[in-house]
N, CA, C and O atoms as a Tripos MOL2 file, in Angstrom:
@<TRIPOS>MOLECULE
protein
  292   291    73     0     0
PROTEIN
NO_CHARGES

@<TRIPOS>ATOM
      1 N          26.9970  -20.6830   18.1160 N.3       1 UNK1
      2 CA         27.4030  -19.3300   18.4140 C.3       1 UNK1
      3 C          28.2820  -18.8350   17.2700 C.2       1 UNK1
      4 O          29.3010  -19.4240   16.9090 O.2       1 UNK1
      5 N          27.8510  -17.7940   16.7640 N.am      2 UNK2
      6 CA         28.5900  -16.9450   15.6730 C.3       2 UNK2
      7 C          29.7390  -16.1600   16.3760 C.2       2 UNK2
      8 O          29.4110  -15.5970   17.4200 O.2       2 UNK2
      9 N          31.2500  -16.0100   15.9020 N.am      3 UNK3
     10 CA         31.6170  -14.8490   16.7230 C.3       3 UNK3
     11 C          32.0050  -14.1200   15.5420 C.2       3 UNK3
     12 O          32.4260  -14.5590   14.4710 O.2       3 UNK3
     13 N          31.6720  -12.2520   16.1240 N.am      4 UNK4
     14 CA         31.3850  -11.4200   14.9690 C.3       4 UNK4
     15 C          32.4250   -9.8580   15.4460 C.2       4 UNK4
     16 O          32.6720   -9.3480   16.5390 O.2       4 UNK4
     17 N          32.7510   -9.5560   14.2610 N.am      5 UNK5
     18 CA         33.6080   -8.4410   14.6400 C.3       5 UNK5
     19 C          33.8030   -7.3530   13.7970 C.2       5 UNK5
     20 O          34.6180   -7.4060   12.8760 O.2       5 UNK5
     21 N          33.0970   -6.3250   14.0420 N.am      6 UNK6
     22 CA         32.9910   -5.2760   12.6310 C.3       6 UNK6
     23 C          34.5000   -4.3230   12.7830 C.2       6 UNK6
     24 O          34.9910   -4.4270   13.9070 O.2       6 UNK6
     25 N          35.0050   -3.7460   12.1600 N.am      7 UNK7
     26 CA         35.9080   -2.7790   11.7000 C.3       7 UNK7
     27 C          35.3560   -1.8130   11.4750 C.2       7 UNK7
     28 O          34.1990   -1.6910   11.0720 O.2       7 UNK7
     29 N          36.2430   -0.8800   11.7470 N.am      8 UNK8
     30 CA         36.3070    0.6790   11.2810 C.3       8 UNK8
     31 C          35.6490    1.4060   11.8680 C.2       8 UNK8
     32 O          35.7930    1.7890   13.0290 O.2       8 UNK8
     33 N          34.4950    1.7880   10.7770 N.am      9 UNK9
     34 CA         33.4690    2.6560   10.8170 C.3       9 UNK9
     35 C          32.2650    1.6470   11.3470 C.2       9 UNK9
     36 O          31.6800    1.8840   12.4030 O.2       9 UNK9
     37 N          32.0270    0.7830   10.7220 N.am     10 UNK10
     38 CA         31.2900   -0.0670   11.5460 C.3      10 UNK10
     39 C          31.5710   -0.8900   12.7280 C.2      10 UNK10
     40 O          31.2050   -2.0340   12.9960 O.2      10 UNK10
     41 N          32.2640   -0.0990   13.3430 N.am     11 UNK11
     42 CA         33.0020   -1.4540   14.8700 C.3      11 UNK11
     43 C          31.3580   -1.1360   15.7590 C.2      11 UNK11
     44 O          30.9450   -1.9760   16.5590 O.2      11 UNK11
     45 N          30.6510    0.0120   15.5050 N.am     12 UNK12
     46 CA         29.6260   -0.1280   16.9970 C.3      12 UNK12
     47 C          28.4350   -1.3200   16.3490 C.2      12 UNK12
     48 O          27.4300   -1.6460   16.9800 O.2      12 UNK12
     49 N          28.6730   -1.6760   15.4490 N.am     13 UNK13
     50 CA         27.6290   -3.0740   15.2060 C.3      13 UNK13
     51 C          28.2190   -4.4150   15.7510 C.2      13 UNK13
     52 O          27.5340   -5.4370   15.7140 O.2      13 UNK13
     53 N          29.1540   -4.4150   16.1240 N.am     14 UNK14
     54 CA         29.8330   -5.7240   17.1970 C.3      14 UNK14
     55 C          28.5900   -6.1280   17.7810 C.2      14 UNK14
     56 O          27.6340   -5.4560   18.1650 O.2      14 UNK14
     57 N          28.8400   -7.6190   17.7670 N.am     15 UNK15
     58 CA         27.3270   -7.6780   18.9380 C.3      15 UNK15
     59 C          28.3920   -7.8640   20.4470 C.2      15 UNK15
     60 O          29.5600   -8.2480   20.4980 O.2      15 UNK15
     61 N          27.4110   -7.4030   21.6460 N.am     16 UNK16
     62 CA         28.6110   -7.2200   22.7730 C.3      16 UNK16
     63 C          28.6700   -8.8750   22.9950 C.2      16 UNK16
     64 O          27.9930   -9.8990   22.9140 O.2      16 UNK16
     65 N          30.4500   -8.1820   23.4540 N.am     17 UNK17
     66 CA         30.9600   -9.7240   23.9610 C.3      17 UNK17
     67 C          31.5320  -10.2850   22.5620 C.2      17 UNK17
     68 O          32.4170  -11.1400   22.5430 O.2      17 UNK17
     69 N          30.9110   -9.6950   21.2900 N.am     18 UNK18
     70 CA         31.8280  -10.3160   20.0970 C.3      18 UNK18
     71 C          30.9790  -11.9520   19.7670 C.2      18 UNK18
     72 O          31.5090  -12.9060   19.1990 O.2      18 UNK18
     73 N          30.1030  -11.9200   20.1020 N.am     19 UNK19
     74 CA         29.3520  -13.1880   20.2840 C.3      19 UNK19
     75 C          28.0090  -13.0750   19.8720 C.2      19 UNK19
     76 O          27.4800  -12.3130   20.6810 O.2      19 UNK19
     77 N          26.7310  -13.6400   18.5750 N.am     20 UNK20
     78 CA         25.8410  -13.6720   18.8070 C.3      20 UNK20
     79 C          25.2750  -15.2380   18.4080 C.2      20 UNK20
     80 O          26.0620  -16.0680   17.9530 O.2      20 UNK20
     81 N          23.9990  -15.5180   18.5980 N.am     21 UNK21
     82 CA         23.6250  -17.1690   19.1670 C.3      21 UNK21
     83 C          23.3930  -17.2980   17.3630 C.2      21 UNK21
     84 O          22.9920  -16.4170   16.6020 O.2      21 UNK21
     85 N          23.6880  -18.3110   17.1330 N.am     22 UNK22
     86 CA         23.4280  -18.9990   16.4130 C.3      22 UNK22
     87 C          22.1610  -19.2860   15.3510 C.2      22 UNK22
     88 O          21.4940  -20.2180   15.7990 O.2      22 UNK22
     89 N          21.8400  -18.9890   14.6040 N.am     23 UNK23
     90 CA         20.4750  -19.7950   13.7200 C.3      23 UNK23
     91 C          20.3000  -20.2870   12.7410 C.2      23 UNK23
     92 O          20.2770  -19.5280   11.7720 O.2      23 UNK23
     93 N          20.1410  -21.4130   12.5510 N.am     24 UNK24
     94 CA         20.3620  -22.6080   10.8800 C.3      24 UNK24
     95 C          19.7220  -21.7250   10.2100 C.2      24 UNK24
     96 O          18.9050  -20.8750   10.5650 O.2      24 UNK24
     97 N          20.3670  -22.1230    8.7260 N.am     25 UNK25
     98 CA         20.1940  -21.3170    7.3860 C.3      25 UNK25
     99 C          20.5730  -19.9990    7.4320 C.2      25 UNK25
    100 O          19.9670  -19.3310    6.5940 O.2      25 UNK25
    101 N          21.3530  -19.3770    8.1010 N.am     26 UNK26
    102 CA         21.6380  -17.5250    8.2830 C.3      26 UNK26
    103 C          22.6650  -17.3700    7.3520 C.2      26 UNK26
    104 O          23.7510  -17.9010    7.5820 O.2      26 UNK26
    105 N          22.4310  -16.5270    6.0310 N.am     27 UNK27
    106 CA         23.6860  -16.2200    5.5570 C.3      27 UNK27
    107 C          24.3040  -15.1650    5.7790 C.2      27 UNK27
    108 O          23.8390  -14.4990    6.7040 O.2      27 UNK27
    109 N          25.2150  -14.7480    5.2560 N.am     28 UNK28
    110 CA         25.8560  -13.2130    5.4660 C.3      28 UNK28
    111 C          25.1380  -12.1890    5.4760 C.2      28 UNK28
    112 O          25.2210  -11.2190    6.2300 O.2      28 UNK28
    113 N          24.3050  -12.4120    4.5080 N.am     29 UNK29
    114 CA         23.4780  -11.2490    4.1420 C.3      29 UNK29
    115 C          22.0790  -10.9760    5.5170 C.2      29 UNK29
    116 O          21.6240   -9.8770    5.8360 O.2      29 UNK29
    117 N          21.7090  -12.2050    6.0450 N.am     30 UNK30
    118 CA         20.8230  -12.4220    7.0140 C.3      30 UNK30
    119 C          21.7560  -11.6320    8.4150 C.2      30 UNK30
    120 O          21.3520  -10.9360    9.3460 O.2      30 UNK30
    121 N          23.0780  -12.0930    8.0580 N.am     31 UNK31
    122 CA         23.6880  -11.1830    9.6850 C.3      31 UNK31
    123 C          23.5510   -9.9530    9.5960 C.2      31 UNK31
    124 O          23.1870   -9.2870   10.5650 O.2      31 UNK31
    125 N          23.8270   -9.4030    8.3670 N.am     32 UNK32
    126 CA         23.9850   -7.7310    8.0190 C.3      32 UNK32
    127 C          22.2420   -7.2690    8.5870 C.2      32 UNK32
    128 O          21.9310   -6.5230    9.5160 O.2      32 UNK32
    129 N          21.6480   -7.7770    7.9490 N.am     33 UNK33
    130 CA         19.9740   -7.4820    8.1430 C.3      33 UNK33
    131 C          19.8400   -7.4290    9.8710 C.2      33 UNK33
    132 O          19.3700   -6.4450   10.4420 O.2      33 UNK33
    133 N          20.2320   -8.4060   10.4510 N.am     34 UNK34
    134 CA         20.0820   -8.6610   12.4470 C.3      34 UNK34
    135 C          21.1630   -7.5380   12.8500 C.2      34 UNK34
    136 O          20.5480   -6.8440   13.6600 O.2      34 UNK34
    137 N          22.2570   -7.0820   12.7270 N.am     35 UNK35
    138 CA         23.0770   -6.0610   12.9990 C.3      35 UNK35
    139 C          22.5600   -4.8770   12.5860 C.2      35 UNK35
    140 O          22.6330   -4.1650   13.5870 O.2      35 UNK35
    141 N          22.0850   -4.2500   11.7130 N.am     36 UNK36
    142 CA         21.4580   -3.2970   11.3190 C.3      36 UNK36
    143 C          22.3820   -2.4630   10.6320 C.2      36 UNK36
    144 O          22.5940   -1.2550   10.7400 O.2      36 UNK36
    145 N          22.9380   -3.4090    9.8400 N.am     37 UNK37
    146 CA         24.0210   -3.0010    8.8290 C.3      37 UNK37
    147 C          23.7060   -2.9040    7.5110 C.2      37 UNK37
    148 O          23.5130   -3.8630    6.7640 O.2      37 UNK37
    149 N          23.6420   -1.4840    7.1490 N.am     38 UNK38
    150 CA         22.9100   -1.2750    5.5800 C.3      38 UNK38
    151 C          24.4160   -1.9210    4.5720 C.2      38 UNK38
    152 O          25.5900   -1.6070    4.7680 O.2      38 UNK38
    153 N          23.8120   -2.9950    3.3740 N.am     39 UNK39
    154 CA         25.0340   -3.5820    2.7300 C.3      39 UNK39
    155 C          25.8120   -3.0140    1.8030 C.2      39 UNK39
    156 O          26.5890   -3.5880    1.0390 O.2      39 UNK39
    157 N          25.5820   -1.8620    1.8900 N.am     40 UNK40
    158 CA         26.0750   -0.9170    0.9090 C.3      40 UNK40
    159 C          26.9800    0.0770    1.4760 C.2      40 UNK40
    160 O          27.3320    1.0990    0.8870 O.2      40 UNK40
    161 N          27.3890   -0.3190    2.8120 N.am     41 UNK41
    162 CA         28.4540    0.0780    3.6540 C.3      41 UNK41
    163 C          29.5090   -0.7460    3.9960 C.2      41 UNK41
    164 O          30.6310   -0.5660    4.4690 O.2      41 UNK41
    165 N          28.7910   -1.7970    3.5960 N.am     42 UNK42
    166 CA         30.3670   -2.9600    3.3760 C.3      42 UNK42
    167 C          30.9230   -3.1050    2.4970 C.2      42 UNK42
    168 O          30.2740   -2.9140    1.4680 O.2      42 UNK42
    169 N          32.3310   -3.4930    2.3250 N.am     43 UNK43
    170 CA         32.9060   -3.5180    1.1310 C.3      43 UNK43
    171 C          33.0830   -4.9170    1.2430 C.2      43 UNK43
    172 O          32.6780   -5.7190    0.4020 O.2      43 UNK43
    173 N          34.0800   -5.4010    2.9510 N.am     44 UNK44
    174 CA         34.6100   -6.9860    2.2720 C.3      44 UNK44
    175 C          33.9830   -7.6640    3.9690 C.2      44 UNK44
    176 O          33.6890   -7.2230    5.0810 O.2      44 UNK44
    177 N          34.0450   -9.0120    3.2210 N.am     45 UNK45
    178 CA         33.0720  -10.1570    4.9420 C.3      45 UNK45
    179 C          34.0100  -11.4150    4.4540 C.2      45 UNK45
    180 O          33.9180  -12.0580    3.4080 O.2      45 UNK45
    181 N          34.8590  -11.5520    5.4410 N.am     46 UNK46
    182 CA         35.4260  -12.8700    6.0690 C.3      46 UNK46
    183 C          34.9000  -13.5150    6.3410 C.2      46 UNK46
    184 O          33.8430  -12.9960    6.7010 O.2      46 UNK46
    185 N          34.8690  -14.7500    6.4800 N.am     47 UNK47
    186 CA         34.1220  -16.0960    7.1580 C.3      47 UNK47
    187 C          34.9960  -17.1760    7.3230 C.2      47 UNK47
    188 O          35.1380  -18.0540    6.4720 O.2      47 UNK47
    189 N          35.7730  -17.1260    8.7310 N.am     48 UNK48
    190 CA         37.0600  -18.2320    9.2160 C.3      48 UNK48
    191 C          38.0280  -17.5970    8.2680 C.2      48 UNK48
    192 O          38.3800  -18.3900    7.3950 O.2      48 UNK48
    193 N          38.7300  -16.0460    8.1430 N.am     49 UNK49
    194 CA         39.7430  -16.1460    6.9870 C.3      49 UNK49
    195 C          39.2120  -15.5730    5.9830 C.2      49 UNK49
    196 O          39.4850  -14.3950    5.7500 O.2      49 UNK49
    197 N          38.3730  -16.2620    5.2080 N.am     50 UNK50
    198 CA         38.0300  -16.4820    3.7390 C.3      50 UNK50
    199 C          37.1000  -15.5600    3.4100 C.2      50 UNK50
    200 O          36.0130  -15.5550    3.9880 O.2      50 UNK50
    201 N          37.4020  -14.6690    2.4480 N.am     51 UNK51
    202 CA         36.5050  -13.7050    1.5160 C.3      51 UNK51
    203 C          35.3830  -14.0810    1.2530 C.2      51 UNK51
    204 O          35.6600  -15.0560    0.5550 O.2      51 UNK51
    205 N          34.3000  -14.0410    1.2870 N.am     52 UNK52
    206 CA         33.3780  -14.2180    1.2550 C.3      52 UNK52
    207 C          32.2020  -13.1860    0.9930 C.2      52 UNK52
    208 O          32.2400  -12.0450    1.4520 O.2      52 UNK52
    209 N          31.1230  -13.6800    0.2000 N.am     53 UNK53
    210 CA         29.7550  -13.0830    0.0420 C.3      53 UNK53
    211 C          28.6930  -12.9990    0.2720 C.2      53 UNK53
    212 O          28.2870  -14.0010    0.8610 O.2      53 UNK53
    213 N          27.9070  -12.2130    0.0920 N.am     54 UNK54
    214 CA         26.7520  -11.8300    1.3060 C.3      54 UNK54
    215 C          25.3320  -13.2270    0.8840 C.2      54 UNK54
    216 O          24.2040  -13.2980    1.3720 O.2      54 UNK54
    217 N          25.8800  -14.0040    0.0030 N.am     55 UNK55
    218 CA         25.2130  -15.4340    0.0240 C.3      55 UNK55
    219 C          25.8700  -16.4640    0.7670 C.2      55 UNK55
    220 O          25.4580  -17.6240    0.7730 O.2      55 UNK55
    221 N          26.9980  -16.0290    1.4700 N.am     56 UNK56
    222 CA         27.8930  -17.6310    2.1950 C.3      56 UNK56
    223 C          26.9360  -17.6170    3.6360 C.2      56 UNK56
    224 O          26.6170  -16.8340    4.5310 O.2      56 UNK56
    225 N          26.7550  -18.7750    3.2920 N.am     57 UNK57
    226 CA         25.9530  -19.5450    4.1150 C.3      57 UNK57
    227 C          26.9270  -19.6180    5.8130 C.2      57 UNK57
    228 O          28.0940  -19.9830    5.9550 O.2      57 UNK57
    229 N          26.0690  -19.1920    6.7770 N.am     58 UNK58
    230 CA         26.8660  -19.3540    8.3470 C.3      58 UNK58
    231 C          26.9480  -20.6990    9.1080 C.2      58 UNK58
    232 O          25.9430  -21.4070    9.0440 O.2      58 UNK58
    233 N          27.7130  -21.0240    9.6220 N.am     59 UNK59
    234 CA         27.6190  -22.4280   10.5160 C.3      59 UNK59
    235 C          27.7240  -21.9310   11.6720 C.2      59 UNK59
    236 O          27.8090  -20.7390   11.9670 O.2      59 UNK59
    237 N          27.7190  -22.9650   12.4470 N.am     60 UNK60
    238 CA         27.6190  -22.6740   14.3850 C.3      60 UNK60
    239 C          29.0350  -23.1220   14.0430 C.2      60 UNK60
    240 O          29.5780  -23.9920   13.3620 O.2      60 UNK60
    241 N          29.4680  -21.8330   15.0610 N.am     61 UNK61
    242 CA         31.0890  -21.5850   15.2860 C.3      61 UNK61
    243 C          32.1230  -20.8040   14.1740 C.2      61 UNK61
    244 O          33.3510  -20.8460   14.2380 O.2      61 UNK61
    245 N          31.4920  -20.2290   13.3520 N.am     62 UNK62
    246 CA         32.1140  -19.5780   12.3610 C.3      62 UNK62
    247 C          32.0090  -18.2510   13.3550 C.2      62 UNK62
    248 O          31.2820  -17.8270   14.2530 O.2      62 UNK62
    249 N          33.4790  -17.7790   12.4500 N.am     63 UNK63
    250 CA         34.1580  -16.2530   12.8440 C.3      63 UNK63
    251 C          34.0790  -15.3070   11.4590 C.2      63 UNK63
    252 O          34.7350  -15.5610   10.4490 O.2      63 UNK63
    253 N          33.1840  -14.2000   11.5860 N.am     64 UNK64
    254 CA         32.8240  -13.2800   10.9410 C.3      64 UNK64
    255 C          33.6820  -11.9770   10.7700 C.2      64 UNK64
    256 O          33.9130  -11.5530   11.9020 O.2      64 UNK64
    257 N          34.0350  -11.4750   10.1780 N.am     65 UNK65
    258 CA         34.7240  -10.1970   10.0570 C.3      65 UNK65
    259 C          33.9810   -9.2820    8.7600 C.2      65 UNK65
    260 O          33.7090   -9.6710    7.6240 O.2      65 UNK65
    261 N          33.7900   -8.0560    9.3270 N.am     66 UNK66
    262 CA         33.0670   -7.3870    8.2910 C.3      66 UNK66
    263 C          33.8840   -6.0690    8.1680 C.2      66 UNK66
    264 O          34.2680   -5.6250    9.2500 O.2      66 UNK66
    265 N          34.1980   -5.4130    7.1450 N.am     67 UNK67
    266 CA         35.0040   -4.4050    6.9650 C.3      67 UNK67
    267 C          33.7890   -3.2650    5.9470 C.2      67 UNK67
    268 O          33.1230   -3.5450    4.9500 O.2      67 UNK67
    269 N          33.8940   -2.0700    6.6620 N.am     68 UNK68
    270 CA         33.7900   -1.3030    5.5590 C.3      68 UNK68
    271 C          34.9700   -0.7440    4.2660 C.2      68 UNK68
    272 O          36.1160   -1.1940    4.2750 O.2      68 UNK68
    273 N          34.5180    0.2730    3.1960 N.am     69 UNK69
    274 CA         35.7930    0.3690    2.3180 C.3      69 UNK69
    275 C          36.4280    1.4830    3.1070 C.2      69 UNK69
    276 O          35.7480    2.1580    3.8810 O.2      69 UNK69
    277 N          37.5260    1.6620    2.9550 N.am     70 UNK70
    278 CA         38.4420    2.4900    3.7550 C.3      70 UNK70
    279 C          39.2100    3.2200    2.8080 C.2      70 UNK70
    280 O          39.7020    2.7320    1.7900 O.2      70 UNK70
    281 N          39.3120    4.5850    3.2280 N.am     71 UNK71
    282 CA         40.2040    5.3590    2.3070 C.3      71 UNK71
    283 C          41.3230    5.8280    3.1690 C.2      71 UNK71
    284 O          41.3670    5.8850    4.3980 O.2      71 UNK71
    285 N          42.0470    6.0900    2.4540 N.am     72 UNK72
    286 CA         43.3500    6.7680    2.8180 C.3      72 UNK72
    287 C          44.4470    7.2060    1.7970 C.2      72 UNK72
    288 O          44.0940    6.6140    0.7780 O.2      72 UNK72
    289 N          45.2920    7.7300    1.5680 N.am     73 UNK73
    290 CA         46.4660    7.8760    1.0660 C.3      73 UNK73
    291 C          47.5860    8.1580    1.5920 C.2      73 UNK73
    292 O          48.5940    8.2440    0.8890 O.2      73 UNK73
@<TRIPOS>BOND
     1     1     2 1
     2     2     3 1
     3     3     4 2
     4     3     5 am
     5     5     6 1
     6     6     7 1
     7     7     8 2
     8     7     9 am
     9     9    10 1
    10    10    11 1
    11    11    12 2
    12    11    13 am
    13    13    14 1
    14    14    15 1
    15    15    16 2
    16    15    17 am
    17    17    18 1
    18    18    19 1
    19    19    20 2
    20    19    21 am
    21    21    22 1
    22    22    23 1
    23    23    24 2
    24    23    25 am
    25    25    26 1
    26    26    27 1
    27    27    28 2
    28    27    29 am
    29    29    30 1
    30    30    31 1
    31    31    32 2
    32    31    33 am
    33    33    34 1
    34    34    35 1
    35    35    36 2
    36    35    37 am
    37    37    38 1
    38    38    39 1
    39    39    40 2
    40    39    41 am
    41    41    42 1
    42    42    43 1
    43    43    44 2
    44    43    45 am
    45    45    46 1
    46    46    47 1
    47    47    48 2
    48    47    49 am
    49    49    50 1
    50    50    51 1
    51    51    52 2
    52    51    53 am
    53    53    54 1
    54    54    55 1
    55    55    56 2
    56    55    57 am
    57    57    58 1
    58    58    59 1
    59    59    60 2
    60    59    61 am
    61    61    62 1
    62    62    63 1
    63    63    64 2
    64    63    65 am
    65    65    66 1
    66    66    67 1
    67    67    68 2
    68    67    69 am
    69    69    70 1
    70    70    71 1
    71    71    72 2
    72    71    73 am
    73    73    74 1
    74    74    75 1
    75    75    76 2
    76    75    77 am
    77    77    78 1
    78    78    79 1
    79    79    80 2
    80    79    81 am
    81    81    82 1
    82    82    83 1
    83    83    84 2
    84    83    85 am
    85    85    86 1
    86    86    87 1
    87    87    88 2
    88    87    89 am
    89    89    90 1
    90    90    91 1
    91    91    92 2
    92    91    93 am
    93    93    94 1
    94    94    95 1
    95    95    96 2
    96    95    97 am
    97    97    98 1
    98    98    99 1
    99    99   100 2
   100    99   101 am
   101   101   102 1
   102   102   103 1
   103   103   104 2
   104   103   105 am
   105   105   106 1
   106   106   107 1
   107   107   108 2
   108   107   109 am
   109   109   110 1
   110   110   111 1
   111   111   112 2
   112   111   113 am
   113   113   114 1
   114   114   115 1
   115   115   116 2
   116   115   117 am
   117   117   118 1
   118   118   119 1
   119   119   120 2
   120   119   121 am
   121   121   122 1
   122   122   123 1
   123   123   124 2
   124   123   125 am
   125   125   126 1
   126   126   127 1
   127   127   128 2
   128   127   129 am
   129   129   130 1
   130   130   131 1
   131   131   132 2
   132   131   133 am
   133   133   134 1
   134   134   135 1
   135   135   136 2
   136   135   137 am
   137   137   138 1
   138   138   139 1
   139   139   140 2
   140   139   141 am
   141   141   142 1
   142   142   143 1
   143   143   144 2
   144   143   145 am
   145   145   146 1
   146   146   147 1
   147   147   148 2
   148   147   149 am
   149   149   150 1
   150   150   151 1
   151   151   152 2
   152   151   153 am
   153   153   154 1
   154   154   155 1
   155   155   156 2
   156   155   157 am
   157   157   158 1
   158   158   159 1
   159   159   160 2
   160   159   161 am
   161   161   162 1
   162   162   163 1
   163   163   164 2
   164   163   165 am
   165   165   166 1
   166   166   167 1
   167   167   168 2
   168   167   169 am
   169   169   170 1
   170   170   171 1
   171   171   172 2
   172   171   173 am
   173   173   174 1
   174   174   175 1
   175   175   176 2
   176   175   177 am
   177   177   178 1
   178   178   179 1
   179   179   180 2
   180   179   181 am
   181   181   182 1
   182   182   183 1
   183   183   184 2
   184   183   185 am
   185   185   186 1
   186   186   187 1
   187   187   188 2
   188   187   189 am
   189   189   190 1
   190   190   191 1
   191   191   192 2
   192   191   193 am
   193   193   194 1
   194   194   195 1
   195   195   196 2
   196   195   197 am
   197   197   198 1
   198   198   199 1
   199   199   200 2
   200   199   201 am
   201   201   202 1
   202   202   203 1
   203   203   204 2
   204   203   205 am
   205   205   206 1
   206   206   207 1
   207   207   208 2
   208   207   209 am
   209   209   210 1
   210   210   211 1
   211   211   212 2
   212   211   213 am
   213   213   214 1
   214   214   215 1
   215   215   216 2
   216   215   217 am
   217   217   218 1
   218   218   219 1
   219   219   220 2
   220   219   221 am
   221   221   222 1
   222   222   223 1
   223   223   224 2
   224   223   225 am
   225   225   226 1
   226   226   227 1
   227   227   228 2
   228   227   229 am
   229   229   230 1
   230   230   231 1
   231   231   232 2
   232   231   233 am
   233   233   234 1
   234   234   235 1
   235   235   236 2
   236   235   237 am
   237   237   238 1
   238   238   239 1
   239   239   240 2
   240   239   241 am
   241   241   242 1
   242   242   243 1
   243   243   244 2
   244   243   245 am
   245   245   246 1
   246   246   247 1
   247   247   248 2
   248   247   249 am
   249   249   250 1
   250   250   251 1
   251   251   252 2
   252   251   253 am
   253   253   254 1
   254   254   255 1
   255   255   256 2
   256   255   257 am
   257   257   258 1
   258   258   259 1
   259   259   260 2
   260   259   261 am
   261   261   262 1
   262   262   263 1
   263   263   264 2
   264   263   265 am
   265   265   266 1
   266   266   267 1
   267   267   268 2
   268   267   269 am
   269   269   270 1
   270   270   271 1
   271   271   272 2
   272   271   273 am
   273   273   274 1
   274   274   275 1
   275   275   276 2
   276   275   277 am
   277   277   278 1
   278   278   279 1
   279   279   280 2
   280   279   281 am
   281   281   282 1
   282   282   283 1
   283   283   284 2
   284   283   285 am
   285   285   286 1
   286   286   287 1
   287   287   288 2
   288   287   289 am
   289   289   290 1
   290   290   291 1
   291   291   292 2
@<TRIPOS>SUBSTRUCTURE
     1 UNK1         2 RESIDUE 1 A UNK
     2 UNK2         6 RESIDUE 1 A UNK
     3 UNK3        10 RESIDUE 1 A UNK
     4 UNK4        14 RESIDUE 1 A UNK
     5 UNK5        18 RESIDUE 1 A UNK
     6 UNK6        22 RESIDUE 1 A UNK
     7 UNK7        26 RESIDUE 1 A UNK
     8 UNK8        30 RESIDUE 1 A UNK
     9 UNK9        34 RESIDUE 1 A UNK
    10 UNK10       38 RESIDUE 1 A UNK
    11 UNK11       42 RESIDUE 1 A UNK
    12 UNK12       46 RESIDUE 1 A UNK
    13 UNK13       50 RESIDUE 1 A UNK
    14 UNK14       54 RESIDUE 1 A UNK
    15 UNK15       58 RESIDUE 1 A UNK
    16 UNK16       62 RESIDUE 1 A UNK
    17 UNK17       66 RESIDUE 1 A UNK
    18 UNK18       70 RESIDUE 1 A UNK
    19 UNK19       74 RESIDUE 1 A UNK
    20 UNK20       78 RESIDUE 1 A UNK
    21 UNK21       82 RESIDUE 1 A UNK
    22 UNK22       86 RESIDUE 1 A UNK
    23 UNK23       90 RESIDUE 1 A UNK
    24 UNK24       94 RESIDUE 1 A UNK
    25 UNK25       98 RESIDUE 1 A UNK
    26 UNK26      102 RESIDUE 1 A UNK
    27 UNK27      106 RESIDUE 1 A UNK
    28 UNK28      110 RESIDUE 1 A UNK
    29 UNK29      114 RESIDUE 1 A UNK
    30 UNK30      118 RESIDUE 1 A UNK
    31 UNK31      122 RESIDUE 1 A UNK
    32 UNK32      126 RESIDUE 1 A UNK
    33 UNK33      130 RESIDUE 1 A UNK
    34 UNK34      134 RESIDUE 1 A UNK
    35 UNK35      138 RESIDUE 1 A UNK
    36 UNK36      142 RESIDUE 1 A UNK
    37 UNK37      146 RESIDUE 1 A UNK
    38 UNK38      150 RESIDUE 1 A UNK
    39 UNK39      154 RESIDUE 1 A UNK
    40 UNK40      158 RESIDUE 1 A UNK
    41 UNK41      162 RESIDUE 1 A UNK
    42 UNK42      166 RESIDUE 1 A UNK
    43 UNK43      170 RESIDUE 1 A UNK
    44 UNK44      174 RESIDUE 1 A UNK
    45 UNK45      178 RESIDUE 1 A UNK
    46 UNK46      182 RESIDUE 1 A UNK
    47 UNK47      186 RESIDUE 1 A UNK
    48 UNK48      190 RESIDUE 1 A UNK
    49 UNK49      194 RESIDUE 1 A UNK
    50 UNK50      198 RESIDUE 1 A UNK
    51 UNK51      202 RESIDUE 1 A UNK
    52 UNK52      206 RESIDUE 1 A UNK
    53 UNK53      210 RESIDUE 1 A UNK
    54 UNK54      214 RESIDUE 1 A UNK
    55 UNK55      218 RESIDUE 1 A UNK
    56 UNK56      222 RESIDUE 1 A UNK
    57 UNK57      226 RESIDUE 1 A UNK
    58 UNK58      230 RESIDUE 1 A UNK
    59 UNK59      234 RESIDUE 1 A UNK
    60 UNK60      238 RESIDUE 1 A UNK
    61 UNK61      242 RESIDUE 1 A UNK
    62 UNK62      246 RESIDUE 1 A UNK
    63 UNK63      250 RESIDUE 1 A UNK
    64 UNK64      254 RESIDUE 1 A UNK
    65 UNK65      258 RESIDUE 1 A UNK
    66 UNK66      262 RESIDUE 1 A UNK
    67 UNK67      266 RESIDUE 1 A UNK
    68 UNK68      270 RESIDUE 1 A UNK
    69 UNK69      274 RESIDUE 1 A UNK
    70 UNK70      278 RESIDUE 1 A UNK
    71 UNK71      282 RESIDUE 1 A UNK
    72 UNK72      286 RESIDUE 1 A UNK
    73 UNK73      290 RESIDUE 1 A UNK
């Protein structure tokens, strides 16, 4: 089980419950594709913490965080 949690502008791609199942070999870039998250709306992807890129490879039980870029002043 992946648990996954978008920010911002992308929070309605959460999968519900914050939870989706698991599948060997899925990288970052494979979650963005199953969420229906175009990658050019993300800026930064966590994985347990850690910065990460849309080649880091997923394990069963990793915690995902996906941020779009955010403006403000």
């Amino acid at each position: 089980m992946l648990e996954v949690k978008c920010f911002a502008t992308l929070g309605k791609y959460t999968p519900v419950g914050g939870k989706l199942e698991y599948r060997p070999n899925i990288t970052v870039k494979d979650l963005l594709r199953e969420l229906n998250i175009d990658e050019r709306d993300v800026k930064v992807v966590f994985v347990n913490g850690v910065y990460s890129t849309f080649d880091t490879p997923l394990r069963d039980g990793d915690r995902v965080g996906i941020f779009p870029a955010i403006g403000g002043g």
